[in-house]
Backbone bond lengths (Angstrom), bond angles and torsions (degrees), N, CA, C in turn:
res aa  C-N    CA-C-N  psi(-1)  N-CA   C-N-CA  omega(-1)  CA-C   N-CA-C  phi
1 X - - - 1.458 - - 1.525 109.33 -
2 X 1.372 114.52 133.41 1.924 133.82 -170.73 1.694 87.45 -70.55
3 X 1.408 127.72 125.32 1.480 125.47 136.08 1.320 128.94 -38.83
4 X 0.959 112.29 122.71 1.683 108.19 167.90 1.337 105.22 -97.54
5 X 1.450 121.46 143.99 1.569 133.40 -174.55 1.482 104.66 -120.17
6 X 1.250 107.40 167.51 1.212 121.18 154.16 1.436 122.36 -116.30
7 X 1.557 109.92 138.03 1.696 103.06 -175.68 1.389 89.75 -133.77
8 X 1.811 92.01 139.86 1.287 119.21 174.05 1.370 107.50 -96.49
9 X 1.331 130.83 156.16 1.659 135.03 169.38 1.334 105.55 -120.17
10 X 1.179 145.73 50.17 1.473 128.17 -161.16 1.635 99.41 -83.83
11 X 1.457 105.17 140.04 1.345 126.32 145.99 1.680 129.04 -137.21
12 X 1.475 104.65 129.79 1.301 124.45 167.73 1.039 137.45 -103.48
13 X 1.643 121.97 166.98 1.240 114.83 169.64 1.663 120.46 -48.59
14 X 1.537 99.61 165.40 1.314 98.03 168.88 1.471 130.52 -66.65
15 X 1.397 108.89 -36.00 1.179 114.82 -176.59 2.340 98.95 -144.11
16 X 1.441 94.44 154.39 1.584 127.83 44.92 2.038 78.78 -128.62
17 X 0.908 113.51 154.59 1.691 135.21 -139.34 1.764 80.13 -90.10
18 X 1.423 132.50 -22.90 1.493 109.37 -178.18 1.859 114.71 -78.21
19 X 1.476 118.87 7.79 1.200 132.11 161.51 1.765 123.10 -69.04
20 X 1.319 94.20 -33.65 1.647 126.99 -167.52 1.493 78.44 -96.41
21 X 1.189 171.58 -44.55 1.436 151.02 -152.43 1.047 99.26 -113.29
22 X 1.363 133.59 -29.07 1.935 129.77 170.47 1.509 99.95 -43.56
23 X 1.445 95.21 -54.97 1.940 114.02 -170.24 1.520 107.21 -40.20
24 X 1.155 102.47 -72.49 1.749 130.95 178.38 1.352 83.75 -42.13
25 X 1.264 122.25 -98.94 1.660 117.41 -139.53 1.545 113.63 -70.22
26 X 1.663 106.42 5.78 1.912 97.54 158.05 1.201 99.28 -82.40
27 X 0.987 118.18 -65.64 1.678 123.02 176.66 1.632 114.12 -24.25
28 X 1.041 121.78 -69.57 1.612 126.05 169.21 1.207 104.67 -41.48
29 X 1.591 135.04 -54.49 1.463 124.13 -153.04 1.253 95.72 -79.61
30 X 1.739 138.12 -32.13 1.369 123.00 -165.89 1.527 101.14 -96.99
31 X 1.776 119.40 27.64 1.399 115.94 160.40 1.788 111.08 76.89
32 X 1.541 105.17 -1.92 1.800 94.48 166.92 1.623 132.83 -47.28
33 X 1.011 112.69 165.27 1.526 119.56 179.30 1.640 114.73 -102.54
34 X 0.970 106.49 104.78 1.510 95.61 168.10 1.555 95.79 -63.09
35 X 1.476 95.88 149.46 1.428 117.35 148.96 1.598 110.64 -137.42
36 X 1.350 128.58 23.69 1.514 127.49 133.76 1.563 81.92 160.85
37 X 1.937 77.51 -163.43 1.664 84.42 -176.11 1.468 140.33 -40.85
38 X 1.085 127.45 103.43 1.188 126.59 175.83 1.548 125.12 89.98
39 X 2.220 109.12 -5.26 1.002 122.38 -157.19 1.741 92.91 -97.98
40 X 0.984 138.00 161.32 1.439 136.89 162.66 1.196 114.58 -163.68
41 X 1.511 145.99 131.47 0.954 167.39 134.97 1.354 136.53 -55.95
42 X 1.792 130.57 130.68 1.619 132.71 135.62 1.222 111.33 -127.19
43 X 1.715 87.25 -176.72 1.168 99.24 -172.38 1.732 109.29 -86.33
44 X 1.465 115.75 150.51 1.325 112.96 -148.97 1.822 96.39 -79.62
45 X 1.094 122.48 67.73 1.384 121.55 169.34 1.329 116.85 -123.32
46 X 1.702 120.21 162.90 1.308 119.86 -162.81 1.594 111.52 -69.52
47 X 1.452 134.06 -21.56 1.111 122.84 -178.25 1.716 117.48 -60.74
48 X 1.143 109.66 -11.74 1.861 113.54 179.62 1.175 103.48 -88.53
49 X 0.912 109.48 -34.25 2.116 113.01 -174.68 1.246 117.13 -18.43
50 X 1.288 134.32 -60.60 0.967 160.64 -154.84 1.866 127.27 -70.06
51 X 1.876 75.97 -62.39 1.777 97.10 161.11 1.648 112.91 -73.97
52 X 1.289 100.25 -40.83 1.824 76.13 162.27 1.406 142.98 -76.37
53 X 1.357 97.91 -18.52 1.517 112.01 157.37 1.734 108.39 -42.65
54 X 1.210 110.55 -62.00 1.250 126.83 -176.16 1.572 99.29 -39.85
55 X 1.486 115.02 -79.92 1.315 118.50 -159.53 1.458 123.05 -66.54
56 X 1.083 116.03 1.96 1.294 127.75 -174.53 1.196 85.79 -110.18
57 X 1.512 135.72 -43.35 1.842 111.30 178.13 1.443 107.67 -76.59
58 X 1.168 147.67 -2.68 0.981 160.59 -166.33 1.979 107.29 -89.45
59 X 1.287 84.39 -53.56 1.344 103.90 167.66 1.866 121.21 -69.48
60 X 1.092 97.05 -77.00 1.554 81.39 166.84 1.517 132.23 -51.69
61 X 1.487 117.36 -26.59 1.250 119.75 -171.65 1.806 101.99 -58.64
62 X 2.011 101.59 -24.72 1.823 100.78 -162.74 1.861 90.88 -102.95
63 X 1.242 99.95 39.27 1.588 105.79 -176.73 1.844 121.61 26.57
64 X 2.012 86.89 34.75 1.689 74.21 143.98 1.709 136.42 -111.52
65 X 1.120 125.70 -107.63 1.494 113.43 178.48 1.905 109.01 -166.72
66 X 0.978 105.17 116.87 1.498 124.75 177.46 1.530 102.25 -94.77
67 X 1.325 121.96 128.90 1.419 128.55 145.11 1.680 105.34 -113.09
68 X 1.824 94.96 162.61 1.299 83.34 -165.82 1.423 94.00 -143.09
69 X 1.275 125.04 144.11 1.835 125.73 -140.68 1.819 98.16 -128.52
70 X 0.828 131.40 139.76 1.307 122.34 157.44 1.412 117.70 -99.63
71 X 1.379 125.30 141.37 1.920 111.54 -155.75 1.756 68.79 -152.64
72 X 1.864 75.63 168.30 1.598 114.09 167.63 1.798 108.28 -162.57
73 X 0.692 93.73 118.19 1.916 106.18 170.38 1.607 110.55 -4.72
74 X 1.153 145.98 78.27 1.353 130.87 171.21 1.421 116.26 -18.95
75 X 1.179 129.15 -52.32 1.632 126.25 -179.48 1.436 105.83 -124.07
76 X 1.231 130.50 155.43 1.289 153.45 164.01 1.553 84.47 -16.41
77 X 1.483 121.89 -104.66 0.951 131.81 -165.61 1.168 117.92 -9.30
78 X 1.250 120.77 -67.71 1.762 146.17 171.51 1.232 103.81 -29.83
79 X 1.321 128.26 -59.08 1.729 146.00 -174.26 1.455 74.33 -60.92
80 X 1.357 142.00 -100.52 1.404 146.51 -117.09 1.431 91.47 -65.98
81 X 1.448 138.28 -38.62 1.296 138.68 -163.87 1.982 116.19 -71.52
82 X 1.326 93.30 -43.41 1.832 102.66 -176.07 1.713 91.82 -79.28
83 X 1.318 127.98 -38.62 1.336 124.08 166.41 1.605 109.76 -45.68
84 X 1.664 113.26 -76.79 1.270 94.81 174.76 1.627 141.79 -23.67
85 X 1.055 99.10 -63.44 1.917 130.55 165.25 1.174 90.52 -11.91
86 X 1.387 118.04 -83.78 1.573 151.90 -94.46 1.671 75.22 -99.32
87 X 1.796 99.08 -68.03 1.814 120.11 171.51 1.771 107.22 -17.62
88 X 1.871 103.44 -72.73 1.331 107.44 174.19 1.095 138.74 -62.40
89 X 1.200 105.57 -10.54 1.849 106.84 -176.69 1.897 105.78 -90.49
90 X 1.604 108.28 -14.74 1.542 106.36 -171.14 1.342 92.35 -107.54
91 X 1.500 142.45 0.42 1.418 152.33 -168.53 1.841 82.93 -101.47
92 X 1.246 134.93 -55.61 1.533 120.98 156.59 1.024 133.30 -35.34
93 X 1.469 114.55 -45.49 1.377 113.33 -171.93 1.405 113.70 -69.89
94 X 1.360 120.71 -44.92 1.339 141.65 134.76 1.397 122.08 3.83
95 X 1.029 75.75 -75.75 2.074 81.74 161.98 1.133 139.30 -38.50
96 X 1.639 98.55 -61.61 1.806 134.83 -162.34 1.787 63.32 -83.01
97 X 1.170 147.27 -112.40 1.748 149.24 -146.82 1.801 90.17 -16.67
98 X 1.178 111.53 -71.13 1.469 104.34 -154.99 1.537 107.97 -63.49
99 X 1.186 114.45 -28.98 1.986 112.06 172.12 1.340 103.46 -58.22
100 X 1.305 120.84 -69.59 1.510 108.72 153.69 1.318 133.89 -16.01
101 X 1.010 115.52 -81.04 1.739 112.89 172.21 1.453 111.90 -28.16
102 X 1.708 116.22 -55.57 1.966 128.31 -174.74 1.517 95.36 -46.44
103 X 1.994 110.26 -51.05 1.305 97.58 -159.53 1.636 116.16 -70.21
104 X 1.512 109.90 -20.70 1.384 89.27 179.73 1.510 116.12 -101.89
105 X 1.399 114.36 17.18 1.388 110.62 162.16 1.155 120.32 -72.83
106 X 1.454 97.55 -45.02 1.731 113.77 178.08 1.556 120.24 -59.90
107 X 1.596 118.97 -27.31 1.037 132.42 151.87 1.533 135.73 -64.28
108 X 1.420 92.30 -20.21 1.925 95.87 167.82 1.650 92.42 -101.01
109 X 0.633 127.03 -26.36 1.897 122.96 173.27 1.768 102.36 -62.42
110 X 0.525 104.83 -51.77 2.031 114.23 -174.11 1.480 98.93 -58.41
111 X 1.552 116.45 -56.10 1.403 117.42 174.73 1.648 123.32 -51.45
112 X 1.305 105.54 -60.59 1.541 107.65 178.54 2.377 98.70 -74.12
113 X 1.086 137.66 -17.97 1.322 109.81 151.99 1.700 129.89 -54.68
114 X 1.247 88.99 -47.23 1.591 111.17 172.87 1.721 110.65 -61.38
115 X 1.519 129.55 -24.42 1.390 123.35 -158.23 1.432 91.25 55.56
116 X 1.210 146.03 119.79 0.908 143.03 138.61 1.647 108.37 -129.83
117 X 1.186 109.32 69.67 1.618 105.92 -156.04 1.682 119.81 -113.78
118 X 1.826 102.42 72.62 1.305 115.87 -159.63 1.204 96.44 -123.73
119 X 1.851 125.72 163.43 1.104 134.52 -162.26 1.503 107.24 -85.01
120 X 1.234 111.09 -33.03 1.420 127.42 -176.43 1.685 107.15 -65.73
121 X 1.545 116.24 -40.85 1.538 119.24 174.27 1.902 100.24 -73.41
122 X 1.408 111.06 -49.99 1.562 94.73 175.91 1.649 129.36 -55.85
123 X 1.318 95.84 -34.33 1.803 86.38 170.10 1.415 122.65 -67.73
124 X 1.454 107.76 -31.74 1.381 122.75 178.46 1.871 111.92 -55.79
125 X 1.425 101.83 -43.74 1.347 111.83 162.74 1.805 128.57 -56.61
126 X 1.197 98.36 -52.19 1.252 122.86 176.71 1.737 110.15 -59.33
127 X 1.362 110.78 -37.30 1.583 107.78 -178.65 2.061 97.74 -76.58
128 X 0.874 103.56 -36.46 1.722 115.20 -163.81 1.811 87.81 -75.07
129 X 1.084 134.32 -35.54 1.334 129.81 163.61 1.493 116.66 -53.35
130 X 1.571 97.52 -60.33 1.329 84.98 -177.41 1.718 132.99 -85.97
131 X 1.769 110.91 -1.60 0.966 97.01 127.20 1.488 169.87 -101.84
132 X 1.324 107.66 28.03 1.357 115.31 131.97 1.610 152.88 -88.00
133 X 1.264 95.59 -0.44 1.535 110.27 145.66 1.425 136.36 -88.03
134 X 0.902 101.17 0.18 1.759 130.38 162.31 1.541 109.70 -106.89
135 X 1.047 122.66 -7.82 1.961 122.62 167.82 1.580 94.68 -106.57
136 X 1.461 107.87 -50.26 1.839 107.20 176.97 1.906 104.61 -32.08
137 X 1.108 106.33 -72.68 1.599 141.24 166.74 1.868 122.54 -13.23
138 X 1.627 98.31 -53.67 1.276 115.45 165.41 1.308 126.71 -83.45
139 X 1.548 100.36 -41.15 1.558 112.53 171.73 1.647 105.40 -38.13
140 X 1.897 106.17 -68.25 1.055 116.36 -152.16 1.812 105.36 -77.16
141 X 1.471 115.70 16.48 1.678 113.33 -169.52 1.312 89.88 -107.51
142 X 1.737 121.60 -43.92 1.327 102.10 172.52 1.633 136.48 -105.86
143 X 1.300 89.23 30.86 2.124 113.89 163.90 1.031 98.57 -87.22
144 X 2.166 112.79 96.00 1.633 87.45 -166.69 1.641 82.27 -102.04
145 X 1.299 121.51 -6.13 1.438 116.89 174.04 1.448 125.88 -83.21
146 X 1.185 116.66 -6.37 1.295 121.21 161.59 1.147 109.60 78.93
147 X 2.334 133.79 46.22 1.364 120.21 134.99 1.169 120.88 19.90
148 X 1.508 115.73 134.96 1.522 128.02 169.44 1.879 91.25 -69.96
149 X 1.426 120.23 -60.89 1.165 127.57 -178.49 1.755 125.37 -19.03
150 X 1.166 88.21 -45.07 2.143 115.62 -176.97 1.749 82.65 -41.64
151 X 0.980 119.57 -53.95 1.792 101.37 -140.15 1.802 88.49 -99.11
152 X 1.108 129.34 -40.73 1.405 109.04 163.53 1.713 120.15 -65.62
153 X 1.277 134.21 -21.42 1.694 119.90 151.35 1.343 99.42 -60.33
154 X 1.510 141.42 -54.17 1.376 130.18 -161.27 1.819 96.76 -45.04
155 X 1.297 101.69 -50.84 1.747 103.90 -172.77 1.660 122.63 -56.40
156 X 1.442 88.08 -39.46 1.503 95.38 -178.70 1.367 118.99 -65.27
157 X 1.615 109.10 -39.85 1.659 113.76 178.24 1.738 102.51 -66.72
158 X 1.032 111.39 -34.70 1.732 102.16 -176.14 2.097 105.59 -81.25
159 X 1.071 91.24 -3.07 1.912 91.20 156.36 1.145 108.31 -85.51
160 X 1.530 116.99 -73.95 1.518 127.85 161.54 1.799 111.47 -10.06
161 X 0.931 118.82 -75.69 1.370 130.88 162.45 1.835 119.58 -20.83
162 X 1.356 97.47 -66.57 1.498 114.59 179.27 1.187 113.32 -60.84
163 X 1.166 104.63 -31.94 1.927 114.82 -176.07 0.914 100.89 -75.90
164 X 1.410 143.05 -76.39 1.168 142.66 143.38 1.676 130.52 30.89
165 X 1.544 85.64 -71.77 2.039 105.14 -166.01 1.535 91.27 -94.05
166 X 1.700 133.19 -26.79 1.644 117.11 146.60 1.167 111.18 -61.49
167 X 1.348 163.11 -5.35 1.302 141.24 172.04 1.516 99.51 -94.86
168 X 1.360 105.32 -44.36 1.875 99.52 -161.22 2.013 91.76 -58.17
169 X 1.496 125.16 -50.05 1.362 108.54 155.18 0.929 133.32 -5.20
170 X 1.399 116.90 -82.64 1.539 124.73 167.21 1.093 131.92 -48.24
171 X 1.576 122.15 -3.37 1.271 129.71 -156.64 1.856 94.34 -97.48
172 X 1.849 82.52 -66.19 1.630 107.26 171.57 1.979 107.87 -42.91
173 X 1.313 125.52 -39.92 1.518 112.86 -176.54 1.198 110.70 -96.54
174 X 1.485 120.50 5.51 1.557 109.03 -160.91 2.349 78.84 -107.71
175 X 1.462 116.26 -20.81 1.860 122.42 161.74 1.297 97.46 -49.08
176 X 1.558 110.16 -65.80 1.448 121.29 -154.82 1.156 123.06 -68.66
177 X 1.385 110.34 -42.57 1.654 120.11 142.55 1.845 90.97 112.96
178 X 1.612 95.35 26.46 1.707 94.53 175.73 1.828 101.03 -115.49
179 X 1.367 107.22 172.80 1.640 110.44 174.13 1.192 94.26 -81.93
180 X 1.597 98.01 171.98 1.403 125.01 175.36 1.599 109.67 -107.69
């Protein structure tokens, strides 16, 4: 079965250029594809809806002008290629999630070397958890092709997790003043 996409055309003023980066970084957060200047692409499913809503009010609000195209690959090939893209650009994100994940393991590792075993560092942990289960979350709403990557972050956040609920442990016995 051919993807159907959605293509955006946005153009804006020239300036003042923080209109032009509102644009961009809705576009980035709901995982579009550039395909050049001003051109960007998804796949035509309901999880984008929303963010393009966004960028198109975003856009008009800086009085420029969005049209918005519905496409599909002229040939097989074509389909397999904006798929790829689409594949590689969330196989990145993927990435940048799982470096994330290292850094805050490595960051609950540093804490329990250090004893640092206070309520104020566990919430601090606990917010940085949960936001990456809220990036896990988005990642995985707009992987509508389903990355090999998806199911090893799924793994990694449920380490992330574990590490986690062993430190907040340590947190709770190191109050209580018993071992773990």
């Amino acid at each position: 079965m051919t993807t159907r996409w959605i293509v955006l055309l946005v153009r804006l003023p020239a300036g003042p250029s923080r209109h032009r980066v509102a644009v961009w970084r809705e576009l980035r957060r709901i995982g579009a594809l550039s395909l050049g200047q001003g051109s960007w692409a998804v796949p035509d499913v309901p999880v984008f809806a929303a963010g393009l809503a966004r960028a198109t009010e975003l856009a008009t609000r800086a009085e420029g002008e969005v049209v918005t195209l519905e496409a599909a690959g002229r040939t097989a090939a074509d389909s397999r290629r904006l798929e790829e893209l689409f594949a590689a650009a969330r196989r990145e994100d993927w990435t940048e999630f799982l470096a994330d994940c290292g850094k805050f393991e490595a960051e609950l590792a540093k804490e329990i070397r250090q004893a640092k075993f206070t309520l104020a560092e566990l919430e601090e942990e606990e917010q940085s958890l949960e936001r990456l289960r809220r990036w896990h979350r988005d990642l995985t709403a707009r992987d509508v092709f389903g990355t090999p990557e998806a199911a090893q972050a799924s793994q990694r956040l449920a380490s992330c997790a574990t590490a986690c609920e062993d430190y907040a442990e340590r947190v709770i016995a190191a109050l209580h003043g018993t071992d773990v």
